[in-house]
C-alpha positions as a printed NumPy array, in Angstrom:
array([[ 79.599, -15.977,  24.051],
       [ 76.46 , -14.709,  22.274],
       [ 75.772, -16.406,  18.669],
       [ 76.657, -12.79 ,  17.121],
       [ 79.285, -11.769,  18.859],
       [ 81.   , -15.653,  18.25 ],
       [ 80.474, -15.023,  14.221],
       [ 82.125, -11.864,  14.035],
       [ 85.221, -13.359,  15.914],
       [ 85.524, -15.838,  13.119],
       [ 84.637, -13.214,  10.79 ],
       [ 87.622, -10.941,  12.525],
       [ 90.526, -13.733,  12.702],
       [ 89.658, -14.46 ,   8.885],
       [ 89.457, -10.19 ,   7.935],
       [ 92.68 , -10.086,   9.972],
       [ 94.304, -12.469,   7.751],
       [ 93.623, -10.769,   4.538],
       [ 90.734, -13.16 ,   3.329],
       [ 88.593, -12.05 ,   1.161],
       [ 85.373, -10.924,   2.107],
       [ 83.047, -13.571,   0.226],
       [ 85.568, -15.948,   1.668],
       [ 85.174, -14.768,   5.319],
       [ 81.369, -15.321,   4.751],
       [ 81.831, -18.702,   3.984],
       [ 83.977, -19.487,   6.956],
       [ 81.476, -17.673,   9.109],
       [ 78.44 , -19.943,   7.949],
       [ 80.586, -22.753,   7.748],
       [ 81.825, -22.55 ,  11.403],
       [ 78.316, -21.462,  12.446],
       [ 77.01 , -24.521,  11.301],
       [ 79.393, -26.951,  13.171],
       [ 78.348, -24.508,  16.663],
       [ 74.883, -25.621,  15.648],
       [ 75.504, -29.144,  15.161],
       [ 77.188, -28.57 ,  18.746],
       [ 73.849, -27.421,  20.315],
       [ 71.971, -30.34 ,  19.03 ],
       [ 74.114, -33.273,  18.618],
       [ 77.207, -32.516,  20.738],
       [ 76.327, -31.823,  24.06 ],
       [ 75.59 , -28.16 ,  24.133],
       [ 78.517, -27.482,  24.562],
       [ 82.018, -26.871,  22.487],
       [ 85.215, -25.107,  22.387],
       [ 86.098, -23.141,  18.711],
       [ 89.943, -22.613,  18.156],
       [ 90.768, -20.828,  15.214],
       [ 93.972, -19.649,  13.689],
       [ 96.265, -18.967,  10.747],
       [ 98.723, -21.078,   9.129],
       [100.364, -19.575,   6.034],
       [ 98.113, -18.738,   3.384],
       [ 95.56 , -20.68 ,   5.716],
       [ 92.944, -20.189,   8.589],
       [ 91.96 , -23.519,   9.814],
       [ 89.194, -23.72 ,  12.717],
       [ 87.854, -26.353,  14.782],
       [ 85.19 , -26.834,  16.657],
       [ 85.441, -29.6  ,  19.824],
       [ 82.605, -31.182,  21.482],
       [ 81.305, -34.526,  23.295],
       [ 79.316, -35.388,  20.222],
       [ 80.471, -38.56 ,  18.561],
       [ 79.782, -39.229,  14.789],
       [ 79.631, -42.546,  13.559],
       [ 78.928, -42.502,  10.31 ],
       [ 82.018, -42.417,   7.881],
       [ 80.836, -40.399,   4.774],
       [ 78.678, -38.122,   6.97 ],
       [ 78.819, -34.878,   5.119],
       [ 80.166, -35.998,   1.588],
       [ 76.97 , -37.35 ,   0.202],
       [ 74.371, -34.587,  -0.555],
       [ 71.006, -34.813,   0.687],
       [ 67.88 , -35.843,  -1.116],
       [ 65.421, -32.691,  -1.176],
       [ 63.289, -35.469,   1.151],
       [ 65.641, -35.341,   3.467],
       [ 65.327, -32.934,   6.356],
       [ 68.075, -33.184,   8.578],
       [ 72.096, -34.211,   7.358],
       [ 72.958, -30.772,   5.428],
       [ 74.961, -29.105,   8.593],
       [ 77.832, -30.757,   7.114],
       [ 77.476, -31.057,   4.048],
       [ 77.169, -27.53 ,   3.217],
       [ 80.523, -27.158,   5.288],
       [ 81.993, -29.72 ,   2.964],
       [ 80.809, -27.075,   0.069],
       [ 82.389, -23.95 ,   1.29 ],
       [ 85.413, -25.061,   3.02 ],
       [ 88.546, -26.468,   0.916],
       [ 89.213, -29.336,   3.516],
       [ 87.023, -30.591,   6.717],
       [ 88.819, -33.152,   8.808],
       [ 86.342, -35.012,  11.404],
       [ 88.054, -37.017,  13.929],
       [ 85.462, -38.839,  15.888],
       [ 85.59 , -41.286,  19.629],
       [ 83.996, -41.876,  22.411],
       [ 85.505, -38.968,  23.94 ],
       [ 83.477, -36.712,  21.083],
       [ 84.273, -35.215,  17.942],
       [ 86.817, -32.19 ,  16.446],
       [ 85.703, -31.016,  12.923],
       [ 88.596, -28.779,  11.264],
       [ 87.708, -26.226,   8.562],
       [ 90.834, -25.006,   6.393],
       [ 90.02 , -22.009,   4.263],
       [ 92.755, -20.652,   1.888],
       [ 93.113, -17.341,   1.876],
       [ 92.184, -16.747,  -1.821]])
């Protein structure tokens, strides 16, 4: 699936559910960034699963990565920093990311309230 046509599938599940449209945006980048952090650190390779759960869409994004490091993506970078903000900035938009992490590889899940 081409980058574009991947973000406006997330962008279409979240619509679908009645987010709002600043919200959707978020999700999109959010997501987007964890299918980047795929590319370079996971493999190459992923599989995204999204889907709505009450006033909820969660998404998560599967790959052979493995993260080891236990606060990766709740400490904000230093400006010298130039690598590390992937996650971080999905920690910003998304109300909860879950990383589950073995040697196996990694799930991240985004939830997103709907409002």
């Amino acid at each position: 699936m081409g980058w574009e046509r991947f973000r406006r599938s997330v962008a279409r599940v979240a619509a679908d559910a009645l987010m709002p449209a600043a919200r959707v945006d978020d999700l999109v980048l959010a997501v987007n960034e964890l299918a980047s952090n795929t590319i370079y650190h996971g493999g190459g390779l992923g599989k995204l699963r999204i889907w709505r759960d009450g006033e909820t869409v969660l998404c998560e994004v599967i790959d052979r990565g493995r993260i080891t490091e236990p606060l990766v993506g709740r400490i904000q970078p230093t400006p010298e920093q130039w690598t590390g903000r992937g996650l971080w900035l999905v920690n910003q938009l998304c109300d909860l990311t879950q990383i589950r992490s073995n040697a196996a590889g990694s799930v991240v899940r985004l939830h997103m309230r709907l409002s």
